[in-house]
C-alpha positions in Angstrom: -17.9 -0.4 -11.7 -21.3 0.8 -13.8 -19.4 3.8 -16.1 -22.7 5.8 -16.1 -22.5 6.2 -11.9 -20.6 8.8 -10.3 -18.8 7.9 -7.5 -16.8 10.0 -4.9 -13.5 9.4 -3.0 -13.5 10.8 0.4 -9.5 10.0 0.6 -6.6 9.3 -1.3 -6.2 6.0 -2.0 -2.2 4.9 -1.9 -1.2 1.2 -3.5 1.6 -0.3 -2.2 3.5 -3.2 -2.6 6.5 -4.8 -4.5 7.0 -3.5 -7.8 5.1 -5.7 -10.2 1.8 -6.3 -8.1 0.2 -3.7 -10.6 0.1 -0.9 -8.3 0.8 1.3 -11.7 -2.0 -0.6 -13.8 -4.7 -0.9 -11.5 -4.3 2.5 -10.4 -4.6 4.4 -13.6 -7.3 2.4 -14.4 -9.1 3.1 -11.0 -8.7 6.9 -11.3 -9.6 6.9 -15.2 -13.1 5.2 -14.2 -13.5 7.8 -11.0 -12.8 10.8 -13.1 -9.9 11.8 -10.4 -6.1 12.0 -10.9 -3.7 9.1 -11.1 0.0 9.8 -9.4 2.9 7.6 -9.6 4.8 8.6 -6.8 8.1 7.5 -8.4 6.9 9.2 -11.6 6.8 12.9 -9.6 10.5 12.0 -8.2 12.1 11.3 -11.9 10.0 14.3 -12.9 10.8 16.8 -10.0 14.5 15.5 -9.5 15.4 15.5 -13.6 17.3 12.5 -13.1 16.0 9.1 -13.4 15.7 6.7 -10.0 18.2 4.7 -11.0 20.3 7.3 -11.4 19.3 8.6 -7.5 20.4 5.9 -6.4 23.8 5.4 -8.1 24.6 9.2 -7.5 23.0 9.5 -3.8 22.3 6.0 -2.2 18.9 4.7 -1.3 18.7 6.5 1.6 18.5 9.8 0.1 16.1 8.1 -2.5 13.5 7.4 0.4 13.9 11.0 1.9 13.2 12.7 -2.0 10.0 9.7 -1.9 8.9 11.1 1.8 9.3 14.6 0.7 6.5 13.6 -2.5 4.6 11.4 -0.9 4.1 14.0 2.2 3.4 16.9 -0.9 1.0 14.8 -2.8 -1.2 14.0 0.3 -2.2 17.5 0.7 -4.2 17.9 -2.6 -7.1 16.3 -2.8 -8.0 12.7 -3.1 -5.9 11.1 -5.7 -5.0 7.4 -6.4 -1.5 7.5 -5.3 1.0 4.2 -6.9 3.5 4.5 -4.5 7.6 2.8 -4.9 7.7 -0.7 -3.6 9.6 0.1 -0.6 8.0 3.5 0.8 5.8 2.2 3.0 9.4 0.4 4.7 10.2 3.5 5.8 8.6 4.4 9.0 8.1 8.6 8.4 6.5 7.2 5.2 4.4 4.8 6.2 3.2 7.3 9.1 2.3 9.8 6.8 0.6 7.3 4.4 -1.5 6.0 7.3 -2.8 9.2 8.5 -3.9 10.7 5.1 -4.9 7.9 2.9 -6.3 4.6 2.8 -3.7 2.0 2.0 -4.0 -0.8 -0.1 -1.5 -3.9 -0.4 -1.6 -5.3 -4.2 -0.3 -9.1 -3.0 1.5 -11.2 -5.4 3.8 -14.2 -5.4 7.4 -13.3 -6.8 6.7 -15.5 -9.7 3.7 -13.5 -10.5 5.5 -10.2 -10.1 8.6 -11.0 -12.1 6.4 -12.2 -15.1 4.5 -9.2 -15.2 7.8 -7.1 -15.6 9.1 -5.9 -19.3 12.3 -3.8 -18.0 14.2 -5.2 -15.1 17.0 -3.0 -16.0 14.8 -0.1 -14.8 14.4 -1.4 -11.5 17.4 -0.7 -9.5 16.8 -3.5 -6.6 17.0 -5.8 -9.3 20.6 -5.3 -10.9 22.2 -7.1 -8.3 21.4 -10.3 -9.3 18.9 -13.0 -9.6 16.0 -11.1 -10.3 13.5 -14.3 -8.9 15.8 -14.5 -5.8 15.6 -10.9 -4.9 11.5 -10.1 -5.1 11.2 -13.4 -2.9 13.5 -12.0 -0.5 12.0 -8.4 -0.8 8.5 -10.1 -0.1 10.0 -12.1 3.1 11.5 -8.6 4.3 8.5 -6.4 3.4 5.9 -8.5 4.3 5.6 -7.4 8.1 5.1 -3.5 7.3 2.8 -4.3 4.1 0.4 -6.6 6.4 -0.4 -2.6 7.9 -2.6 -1.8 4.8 -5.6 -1.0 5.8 -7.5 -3.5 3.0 -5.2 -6.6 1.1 -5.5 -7.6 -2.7 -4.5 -11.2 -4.0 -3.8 -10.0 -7.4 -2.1 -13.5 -8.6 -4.8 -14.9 -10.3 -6.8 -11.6 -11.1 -7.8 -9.8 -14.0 -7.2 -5.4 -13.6 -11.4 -5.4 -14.1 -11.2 -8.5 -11.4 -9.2 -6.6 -9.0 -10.9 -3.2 -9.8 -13.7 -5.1 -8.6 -13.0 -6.3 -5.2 -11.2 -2.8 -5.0 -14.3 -0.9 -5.5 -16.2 -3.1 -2.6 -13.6 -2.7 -0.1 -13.7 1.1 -0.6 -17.3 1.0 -0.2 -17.7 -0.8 2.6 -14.8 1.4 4.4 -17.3 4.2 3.0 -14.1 5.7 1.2 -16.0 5.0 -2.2 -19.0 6.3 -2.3 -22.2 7.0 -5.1 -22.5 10.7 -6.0 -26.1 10.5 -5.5 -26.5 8.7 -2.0 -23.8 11.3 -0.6 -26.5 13.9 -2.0 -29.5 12.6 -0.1 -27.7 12.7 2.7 -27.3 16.3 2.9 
């Protein structure tokens, strides 16, 4: 994306996928070339509960995890157009993915498990991998998340792609759903 063009997003933009795809990455970069606000959905949970997600979860079980996520992710949606990093399982959870649907445009960053687990620093951070083999786990995640993630409304192979490759072919598919738009062609319009 040219840096001297403005461009405008008509919609928030939400990344999902399993953790690792670069969801967190690509997205700051994104809304640091747009000018617009970046908002890691688990990042507003830590901040808004005090207690890390980890933590959530030991103290209160996943389950009340995803309702404090839905809770956010419902909040966030009714600013204006942000890109929105979302938690590798939100859009699982149906009220979630709902919501996501009908106020943003959703965006699957793919990966293969191999990819995603060599892109991670801090497993220990990650709650969903604790329980065991880290390698085992994402594969099965993928198998089991697959189904609701194919509901994005554009996909991303990230494997093999650089964040400026990816911000690439992210760009184009916003502006062909005319999500992404030029500052000056929405101007001669009016």
């Amino acid at each position: 994306m040219k840096q001297n063009q403005n461009y405008l997003l008509s919609h928030t933009v939400a990344l999902i996928g399993l953790m690792g795809a670069g969801k967190t990455t690509l997205g700051r970069y994104f809304a640091r070339s747009l000018s617009v606000d970046f908002i890691d959905s688990d990042d507003e949970i830590v901040k808004r509960a005090g207690i890390s997600i980890p933590d959530i979860f030991e103290l209160s079980g996943e389950e009340k995890f995803r309702d404090i996520e839905q809770r956010v992710i419902s909040e966030i949606l009714q600013g204006s157009p942000v890109i929105l990093s979302t938690g590798g399982g939100a859009f699982i959870s149906p009220k979630t993915r709902e919501i996501l649907s009908n106020k943003s445009v959703i965006i699957w960053l793919r990966a293969e498990p191999e990819t995603l687990l060599s892109r991670m620093d801090n497993l220990h951070s990650r709650p969903l991998l604790a329980k065991g083999d880290p390698l085992l786990i994402l594969t099965n995640l993928s198998d089991e998340r697959k189904r609701y993630y194919e509901q994005a409304d554009v996909i991303i192979d990230t494997d093999n792609l650089s964040a400026t490759q990816a911000l690439r072919e992210l760009v184009s598919a916003l502006q062909k759903r005319d999500v992404l738009r030029l500052e000056n062609t929405v101007q001669k319009e009016l």
